[in-house]
N, CA and C atoms as an extended XYZ file, in Angstrom:
489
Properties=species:S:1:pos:R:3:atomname:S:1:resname:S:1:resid:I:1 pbc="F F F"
N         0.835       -1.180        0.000 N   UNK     1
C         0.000        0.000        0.000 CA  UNK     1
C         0.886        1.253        0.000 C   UNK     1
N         0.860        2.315       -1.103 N   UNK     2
C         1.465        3.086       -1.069 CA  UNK     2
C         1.388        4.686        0.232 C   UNK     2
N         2.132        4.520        0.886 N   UNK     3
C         2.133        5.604        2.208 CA  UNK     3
C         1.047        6.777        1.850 C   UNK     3
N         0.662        7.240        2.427 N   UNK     4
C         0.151        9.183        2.478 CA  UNK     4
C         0.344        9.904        3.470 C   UNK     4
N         0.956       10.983        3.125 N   UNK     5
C         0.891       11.629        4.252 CA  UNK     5
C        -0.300       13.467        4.172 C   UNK     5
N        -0.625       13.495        5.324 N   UNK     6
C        -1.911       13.838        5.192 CA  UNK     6
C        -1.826       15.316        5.637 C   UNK     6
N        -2.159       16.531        5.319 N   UNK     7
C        -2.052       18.062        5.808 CA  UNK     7
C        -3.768       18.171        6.318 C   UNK     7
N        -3.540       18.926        7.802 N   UNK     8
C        -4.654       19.874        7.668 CA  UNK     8
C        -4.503       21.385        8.657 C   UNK     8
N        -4.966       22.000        8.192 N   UNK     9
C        -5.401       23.593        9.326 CA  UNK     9
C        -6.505       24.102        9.293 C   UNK     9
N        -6.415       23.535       11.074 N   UNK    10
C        -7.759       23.921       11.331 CA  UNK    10
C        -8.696       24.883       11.392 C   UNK    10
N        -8.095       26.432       10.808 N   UNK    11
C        -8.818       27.366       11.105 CA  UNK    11
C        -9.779       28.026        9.333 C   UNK    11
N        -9.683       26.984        8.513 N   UNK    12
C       -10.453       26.516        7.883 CA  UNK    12
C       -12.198       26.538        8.163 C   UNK    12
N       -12.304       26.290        9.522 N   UNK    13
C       -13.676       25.913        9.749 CA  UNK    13
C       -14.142       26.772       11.121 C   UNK    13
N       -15.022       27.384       11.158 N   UNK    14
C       -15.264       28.005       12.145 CA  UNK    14
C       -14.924       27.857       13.796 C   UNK    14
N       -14.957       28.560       14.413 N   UNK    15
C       -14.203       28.617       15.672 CA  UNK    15
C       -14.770       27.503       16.657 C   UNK    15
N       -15.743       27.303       16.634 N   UNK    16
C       -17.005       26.385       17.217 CA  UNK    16
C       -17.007       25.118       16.483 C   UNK    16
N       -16.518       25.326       15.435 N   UNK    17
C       -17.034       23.459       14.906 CA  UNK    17
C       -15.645       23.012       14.500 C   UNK    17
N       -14.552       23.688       15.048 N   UNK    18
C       -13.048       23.284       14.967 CA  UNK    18
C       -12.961       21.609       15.365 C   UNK    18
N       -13.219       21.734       16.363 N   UNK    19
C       -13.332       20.253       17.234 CA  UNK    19
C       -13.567       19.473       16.359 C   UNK    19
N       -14.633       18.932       16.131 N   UNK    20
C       -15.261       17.714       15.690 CA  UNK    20
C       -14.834       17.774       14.085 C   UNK    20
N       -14.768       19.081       13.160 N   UNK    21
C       -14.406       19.197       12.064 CA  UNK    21
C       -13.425       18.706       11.758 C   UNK    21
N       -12.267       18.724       12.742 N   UNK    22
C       -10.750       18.003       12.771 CA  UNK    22
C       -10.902       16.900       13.010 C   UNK    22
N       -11.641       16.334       14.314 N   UNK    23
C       -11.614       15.165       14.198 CA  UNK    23
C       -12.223       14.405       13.467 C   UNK    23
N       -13.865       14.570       12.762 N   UNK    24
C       -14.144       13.911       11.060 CA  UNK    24
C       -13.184       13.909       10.073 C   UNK    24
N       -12.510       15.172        9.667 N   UNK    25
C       -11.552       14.888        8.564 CA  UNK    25
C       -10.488       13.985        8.497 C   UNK    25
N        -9.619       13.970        9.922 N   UNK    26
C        -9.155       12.913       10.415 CA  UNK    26
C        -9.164       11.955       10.593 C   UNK    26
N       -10.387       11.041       11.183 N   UNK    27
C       -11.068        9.638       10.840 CA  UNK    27
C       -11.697        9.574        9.600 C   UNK    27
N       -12.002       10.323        8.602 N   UNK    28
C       -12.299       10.104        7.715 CA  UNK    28
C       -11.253        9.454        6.616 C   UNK    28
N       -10.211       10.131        7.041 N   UNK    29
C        -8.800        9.907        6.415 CA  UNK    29
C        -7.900        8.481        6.994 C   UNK    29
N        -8.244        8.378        7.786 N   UNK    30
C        -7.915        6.720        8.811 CA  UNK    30
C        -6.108        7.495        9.247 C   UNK    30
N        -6.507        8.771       10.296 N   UNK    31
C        -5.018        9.098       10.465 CA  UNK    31
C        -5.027        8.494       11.951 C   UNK    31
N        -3.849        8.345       12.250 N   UNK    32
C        -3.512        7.273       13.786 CA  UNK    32
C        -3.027        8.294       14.227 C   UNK    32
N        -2.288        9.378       13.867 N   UNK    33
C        -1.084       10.046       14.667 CA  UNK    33
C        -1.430       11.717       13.988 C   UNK    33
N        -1.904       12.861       14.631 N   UNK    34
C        -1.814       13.767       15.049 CA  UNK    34
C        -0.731       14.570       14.930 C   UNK    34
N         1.055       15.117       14.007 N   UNK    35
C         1.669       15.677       14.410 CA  UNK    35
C         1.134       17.102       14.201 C   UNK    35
N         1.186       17.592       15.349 N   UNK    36
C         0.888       19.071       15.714 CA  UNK    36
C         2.392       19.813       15.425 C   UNK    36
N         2.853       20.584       14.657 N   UNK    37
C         3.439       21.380       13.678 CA  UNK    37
C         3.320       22.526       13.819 C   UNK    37
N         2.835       23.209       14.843 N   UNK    38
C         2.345       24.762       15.895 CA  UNK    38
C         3.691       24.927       16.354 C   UNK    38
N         4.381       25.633       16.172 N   UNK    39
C         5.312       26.269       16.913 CA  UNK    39
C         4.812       26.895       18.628 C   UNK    39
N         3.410       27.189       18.872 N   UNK    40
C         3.507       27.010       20.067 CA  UNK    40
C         1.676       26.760       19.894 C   UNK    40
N         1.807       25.554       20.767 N   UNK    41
C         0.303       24.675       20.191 CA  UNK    41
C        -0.792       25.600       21.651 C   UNK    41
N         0.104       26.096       22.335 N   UNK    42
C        -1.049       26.772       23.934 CA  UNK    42
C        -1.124       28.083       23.582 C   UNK    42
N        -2.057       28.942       22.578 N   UNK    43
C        -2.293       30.378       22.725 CA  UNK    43
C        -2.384       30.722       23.972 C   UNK    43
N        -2.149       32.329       23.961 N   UNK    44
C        -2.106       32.988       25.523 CA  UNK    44
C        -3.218       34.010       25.017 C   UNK    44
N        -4.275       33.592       23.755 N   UNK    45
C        -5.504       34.659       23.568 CA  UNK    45
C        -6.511       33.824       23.879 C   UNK    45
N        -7.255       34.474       24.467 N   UNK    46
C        -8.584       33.176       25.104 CA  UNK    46
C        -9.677       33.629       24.607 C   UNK    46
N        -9.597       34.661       23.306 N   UNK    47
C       -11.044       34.561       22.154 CA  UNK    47
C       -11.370       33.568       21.651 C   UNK    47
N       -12.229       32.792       21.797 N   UNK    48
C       -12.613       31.614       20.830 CA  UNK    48
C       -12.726       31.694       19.360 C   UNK    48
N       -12.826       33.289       19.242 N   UNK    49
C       -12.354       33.396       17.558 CA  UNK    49
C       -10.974       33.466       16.733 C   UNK    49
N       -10.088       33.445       17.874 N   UNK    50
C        -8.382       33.986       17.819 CA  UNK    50
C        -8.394       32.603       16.708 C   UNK    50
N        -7.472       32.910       15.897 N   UNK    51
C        -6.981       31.573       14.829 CA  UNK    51
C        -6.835       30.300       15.602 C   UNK    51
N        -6.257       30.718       17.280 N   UNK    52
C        -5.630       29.523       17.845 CA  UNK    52
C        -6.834       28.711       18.836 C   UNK    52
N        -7.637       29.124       18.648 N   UNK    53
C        -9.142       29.050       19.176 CA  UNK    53
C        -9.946       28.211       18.542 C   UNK    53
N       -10.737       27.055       19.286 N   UNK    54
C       -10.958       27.682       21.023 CA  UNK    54
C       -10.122       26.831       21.499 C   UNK    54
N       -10.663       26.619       22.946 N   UNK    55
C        -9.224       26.191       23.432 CA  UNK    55
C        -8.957       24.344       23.615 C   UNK    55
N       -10.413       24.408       22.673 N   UNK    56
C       -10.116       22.676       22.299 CA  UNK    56
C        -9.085       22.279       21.657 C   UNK    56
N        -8.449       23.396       20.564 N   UNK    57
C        -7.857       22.701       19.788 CA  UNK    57
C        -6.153       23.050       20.136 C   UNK    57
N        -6.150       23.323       21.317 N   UNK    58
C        -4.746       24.193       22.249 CA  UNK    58
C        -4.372       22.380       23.363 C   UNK    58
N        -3.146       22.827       23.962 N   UNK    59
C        -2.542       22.157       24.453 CA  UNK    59
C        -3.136       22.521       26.395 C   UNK    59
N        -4.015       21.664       26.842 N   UNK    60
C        -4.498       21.933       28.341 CA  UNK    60
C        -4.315       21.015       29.303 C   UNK    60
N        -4.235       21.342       30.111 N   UNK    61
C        -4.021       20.623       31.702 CA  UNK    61
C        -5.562       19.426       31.526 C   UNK    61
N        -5.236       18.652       32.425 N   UNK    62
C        -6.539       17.544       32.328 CA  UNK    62
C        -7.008       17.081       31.558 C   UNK    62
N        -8.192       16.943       31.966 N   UNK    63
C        -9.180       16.338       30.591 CA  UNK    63
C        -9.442       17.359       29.682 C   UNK    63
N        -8.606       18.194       29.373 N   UNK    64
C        -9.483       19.629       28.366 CA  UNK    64
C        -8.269       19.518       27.167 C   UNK    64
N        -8.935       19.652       25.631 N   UNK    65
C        -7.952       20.410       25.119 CA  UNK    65
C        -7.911       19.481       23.836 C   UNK    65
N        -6.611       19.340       23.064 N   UNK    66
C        -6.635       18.712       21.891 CA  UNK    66
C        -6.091       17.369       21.777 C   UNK    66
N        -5.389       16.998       23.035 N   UNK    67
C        -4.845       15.375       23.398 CA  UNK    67
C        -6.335       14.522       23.635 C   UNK    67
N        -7.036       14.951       24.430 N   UNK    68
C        -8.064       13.885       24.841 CA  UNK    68
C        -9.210       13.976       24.179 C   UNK    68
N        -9.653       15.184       23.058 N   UNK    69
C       -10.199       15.130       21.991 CA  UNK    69
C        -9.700       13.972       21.049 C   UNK    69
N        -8.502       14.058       20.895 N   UNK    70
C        -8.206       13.277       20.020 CA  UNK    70
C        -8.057       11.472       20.399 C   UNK    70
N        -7.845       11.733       21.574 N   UNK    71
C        -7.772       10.383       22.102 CA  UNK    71
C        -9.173        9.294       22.512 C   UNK    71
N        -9.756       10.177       22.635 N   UNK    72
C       -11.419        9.719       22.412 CA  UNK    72
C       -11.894        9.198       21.544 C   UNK    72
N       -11.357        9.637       20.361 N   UNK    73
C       -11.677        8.977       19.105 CA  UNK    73
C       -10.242        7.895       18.497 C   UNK    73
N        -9.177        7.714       19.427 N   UNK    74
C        -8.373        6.785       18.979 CA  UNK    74
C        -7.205        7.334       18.583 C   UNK    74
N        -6.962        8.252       18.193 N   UNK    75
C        -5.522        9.079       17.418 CA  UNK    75
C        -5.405        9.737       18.631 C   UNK    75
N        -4.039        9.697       18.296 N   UNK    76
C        -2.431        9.692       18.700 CA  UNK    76
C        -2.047       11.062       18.419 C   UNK    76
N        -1.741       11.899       19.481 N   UNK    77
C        -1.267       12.808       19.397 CA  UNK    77
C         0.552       13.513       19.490 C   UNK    77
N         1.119       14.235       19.010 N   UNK    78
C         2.553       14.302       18.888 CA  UNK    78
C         2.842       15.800       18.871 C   UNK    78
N         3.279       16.720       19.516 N   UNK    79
C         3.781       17.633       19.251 CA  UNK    79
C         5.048       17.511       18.916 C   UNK    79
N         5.518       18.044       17.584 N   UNK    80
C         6.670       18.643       17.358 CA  UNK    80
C         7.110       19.481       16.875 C   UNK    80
N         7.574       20.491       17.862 N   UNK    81
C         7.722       21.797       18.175 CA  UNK    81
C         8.971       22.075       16.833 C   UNK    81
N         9.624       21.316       16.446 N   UNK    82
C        10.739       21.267       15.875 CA  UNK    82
C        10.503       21.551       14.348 C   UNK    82
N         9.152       20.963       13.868 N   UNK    83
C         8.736       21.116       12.933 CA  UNK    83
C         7.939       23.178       12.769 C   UNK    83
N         7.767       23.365       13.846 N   UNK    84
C         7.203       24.993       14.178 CA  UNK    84
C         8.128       25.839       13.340 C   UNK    84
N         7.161       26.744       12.551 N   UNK    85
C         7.757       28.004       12.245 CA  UNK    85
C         7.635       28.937       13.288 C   UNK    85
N         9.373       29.310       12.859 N   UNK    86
C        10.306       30.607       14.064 CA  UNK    86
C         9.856       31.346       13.715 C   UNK    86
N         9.775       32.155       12.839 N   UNK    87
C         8.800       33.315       12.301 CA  UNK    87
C         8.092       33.498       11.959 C   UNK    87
N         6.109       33.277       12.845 N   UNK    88
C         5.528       32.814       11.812 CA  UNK    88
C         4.383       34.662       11.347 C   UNK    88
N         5.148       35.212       11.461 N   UNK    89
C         4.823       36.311       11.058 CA  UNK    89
C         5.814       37.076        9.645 C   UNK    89
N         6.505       36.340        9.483 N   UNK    90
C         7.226       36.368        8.155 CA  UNK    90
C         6.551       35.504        7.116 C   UNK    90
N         5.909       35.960        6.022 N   UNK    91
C         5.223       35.281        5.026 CA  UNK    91
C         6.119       34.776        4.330 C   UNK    91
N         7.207       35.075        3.895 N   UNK    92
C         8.290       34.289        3.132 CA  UNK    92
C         9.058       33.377        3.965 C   UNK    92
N         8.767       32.871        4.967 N   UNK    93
C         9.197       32.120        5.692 CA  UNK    93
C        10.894       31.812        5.878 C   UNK    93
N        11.669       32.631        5.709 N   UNK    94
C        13.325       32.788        5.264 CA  UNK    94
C        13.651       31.705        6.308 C   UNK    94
N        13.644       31.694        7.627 N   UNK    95
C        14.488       31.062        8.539 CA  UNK    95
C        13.971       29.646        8.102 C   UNK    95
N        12.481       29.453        8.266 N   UNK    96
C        11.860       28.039        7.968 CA  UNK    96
C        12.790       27.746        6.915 C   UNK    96
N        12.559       27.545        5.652 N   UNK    97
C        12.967       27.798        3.935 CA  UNK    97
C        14.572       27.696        4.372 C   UNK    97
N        15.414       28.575        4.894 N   UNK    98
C        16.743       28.283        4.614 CA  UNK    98
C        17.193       26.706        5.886 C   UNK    98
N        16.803       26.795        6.731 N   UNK    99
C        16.588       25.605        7.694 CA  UNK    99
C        16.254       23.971        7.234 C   UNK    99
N        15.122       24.288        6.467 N   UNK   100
C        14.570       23.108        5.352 CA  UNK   100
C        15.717       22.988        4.463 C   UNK   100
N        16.364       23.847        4.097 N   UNK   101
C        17.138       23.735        2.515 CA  UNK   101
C        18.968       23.190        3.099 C   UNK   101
N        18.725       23.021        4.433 N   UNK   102
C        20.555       22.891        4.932 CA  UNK   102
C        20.415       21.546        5.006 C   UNK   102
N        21.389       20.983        4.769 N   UNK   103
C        21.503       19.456        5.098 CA  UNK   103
C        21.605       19.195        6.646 C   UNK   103
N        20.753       17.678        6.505 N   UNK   104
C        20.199       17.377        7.916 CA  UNK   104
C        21.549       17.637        8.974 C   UNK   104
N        22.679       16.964        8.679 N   UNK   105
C        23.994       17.131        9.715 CA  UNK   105
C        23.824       18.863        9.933 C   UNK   105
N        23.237       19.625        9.543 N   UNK   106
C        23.156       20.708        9.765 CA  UNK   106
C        23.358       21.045       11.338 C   UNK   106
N        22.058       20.148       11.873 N   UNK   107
C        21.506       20.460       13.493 CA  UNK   107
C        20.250       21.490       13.935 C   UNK   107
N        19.912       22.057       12.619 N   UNK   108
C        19.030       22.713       12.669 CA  UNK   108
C        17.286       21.952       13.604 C   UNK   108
N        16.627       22.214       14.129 N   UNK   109
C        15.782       21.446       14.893 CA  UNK   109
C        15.075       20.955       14.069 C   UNK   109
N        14.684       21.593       12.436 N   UNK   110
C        13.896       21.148       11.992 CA  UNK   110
C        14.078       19.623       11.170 C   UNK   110
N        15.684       19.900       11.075 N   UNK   111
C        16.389       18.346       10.485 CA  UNK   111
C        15.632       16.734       11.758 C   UNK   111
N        15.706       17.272       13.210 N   UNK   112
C        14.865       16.240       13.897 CA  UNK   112
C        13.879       15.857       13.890 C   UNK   112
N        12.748       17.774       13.454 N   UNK   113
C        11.787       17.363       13.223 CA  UNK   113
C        11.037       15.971       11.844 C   UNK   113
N        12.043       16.348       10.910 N   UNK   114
C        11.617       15.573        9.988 CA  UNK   114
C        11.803       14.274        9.981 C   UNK   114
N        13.510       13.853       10.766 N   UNK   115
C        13.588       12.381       10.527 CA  UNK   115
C        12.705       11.949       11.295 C   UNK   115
N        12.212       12.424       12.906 N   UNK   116
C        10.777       11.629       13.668 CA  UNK   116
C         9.769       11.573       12.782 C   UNK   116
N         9.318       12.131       12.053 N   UNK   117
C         8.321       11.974       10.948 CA  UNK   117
C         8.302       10.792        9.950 C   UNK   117
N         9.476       11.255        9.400 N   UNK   118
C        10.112       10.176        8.153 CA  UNK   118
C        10.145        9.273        8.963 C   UNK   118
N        10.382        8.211       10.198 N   UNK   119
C        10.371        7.574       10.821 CA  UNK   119
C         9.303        6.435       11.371 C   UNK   119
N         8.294        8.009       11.525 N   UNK   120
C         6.523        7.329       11.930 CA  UNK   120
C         6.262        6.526       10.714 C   UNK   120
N         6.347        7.657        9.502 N   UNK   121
C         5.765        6.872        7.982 CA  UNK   121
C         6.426        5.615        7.602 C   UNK   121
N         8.031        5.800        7.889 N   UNK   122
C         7.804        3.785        7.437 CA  UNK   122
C         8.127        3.160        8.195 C   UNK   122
N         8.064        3.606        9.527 N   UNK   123
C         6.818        2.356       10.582 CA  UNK   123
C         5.738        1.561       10.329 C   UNK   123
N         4.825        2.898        9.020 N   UNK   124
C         3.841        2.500        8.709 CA  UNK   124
C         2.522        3.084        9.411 C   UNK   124
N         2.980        3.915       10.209 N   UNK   125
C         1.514        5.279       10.907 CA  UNK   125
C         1.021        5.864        9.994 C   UNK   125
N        -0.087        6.064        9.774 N   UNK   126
C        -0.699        7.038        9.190 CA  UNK   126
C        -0.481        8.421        9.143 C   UNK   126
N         0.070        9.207        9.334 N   UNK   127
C         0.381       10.352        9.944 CA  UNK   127
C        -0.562       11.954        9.240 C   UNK   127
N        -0.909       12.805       10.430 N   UNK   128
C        -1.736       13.762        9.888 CA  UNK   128
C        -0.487       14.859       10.486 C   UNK   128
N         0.008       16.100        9.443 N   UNK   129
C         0.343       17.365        9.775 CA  UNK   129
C        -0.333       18.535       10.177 C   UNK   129
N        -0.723       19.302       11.152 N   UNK   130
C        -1.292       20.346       11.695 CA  UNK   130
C        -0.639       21.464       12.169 C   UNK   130
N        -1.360       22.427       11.314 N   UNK   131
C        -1.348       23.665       11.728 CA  UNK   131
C        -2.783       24.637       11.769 C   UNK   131
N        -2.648       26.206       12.352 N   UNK   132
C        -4.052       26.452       12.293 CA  UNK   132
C        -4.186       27.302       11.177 C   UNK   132
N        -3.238       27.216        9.911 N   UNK   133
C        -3.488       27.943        9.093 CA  UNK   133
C        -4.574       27.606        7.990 C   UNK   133
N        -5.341       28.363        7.323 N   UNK   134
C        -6.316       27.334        6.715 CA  UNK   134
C        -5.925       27.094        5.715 C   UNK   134
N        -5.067       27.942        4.540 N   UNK   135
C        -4.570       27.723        3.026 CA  UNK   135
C        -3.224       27.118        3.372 C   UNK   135
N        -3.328       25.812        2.737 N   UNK   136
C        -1.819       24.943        2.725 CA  UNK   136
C        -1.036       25.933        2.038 C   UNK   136
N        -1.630       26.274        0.645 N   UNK   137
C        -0.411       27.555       -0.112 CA  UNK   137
C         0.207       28.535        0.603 C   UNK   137
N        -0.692       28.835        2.036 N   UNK   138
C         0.249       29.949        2.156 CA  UNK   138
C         0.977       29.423        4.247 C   UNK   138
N         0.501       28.591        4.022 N   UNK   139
C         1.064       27.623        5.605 CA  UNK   139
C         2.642       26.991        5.872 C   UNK   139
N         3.060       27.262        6.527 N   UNK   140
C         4.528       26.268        6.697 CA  UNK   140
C         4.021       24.762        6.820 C   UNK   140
N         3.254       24.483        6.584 N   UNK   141
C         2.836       23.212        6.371 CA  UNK   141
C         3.543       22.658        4.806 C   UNK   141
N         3.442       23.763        4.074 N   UNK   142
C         3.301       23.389        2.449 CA  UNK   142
C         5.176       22.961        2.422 C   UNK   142
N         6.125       23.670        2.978 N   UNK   143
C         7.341       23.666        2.713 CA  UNK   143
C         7.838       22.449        3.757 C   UNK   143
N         7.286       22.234        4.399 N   UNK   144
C         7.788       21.045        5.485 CA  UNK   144
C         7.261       19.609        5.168 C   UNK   144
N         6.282       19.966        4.393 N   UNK   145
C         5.543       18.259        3.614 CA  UNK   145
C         6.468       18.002        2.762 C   UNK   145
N         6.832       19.165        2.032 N   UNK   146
C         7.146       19.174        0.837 CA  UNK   146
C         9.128       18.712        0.887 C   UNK   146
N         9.402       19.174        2.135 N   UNK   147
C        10.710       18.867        2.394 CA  UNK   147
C        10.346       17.317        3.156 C   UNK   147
N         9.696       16.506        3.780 N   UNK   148
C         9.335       15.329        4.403 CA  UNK   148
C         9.438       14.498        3.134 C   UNK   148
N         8.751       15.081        1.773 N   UNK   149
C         8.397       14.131        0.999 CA  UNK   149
C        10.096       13.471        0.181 C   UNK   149
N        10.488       14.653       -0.015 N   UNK   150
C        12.272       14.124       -0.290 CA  UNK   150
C        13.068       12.985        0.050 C   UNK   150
N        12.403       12.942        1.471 N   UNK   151
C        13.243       11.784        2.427 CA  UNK   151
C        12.174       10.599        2.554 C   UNK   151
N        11.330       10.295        1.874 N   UNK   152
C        10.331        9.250        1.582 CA  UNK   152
C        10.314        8.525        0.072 C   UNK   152
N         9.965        7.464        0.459 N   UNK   153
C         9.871        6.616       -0.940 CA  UNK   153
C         9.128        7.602       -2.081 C   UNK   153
N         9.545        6.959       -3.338 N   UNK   154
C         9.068        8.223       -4.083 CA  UNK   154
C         7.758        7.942       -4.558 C   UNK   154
N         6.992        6.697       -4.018 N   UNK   155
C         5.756        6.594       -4.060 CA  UNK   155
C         4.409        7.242       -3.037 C   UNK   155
N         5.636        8.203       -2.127 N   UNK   156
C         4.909        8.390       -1.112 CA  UNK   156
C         3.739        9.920       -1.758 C   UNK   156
N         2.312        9.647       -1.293 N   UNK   157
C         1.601       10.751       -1.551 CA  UNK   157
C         1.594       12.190       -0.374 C   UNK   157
N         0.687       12.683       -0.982 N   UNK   158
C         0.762       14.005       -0.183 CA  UNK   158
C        -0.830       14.367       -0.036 C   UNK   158
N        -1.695       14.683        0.284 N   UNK   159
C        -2.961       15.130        0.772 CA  UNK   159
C        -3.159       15.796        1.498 C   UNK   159
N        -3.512       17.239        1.624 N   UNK   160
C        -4.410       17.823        2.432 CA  UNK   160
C        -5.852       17.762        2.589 C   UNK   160
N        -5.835       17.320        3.805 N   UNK   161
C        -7.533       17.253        4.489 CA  UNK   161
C        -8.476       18.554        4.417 C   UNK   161
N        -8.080       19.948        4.000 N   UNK   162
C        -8.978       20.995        3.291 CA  UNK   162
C        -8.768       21.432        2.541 C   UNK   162
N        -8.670       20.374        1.326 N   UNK   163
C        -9.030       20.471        0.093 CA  UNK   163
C        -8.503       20.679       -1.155 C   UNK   163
């Protein structure tokens, strides 16, 4: 069976139906593993309309938040911070982009982030990428799949879950 690896951002879908919207697209897709790809997955804005909102889809103490959402329904959650854009207020993404483009002996964090990835996939996990941006075109999602896919069989696919 040829691998996929799967994109989504959640802020795609309204602030209120974030939850369950992620988690349908997700089981719809048969993803096991969750990597969260947020450079910092706990906003410190507590609007439920903030991009990083609400605070289901944030990193919380207890039973609250986006681990036991997800674990309710069976998937596996992973932060890796390593995979996070440093600047994510730079649209040309320079640090991401030149970081991606250095060879892994580099040491750059994002070189770890990827081999744990490249790792999950031919384990054979399903793996879903997340961020809360909603357009893959304009997301550090698009340059970090796209650098993941390099270091994967060259049968491996690519899919985003919005669209």
């Amino acid at each position: 069976m040829t691998p996929t690896v799967f994109t989504v951002g959640y802020a795609k879908w309204p602030a209120a139906q974030r939850p369950e919207k992620l988690f349908a697209a997700l089981k719809g897709a048969g993803v096991e593993l969750l990597v969260d790809i947020r450079h910092s997955p706990c906003s410190s804005a507590l609007d439920p309309d903030n991009t990083y909102g609400p605070k289901a889809m944030n990193l919380q103490a207890g039973d609250a938040g986006i681990v036991p959402l997800l674990a309710r329904g069976g998937i596996d959650y992973l932060w890796a911070v390593e995979l996070g854009n440093p600047q994510k207020n730079d649209p040309a993404m320079r640090v991401l982009q030149e970081h991606l483009a250095a060879p892994p002996e580099s040491g750059w964090p994002v070189a770890r982030g990827l081999a744990l990835v490249k790792g999950l996939v031919l384990a054979g996990k399903t793996v879903a990428l997340m961020c809360a941006c909603a357009k893959f075109a304009d997301c550090h999602r698009k340059p970090v799949v796209e650098a993941l896919l390099k270091t994967l069989p060259d049968d491996t696919h690519h899919r985003d879950l919005n669209g």
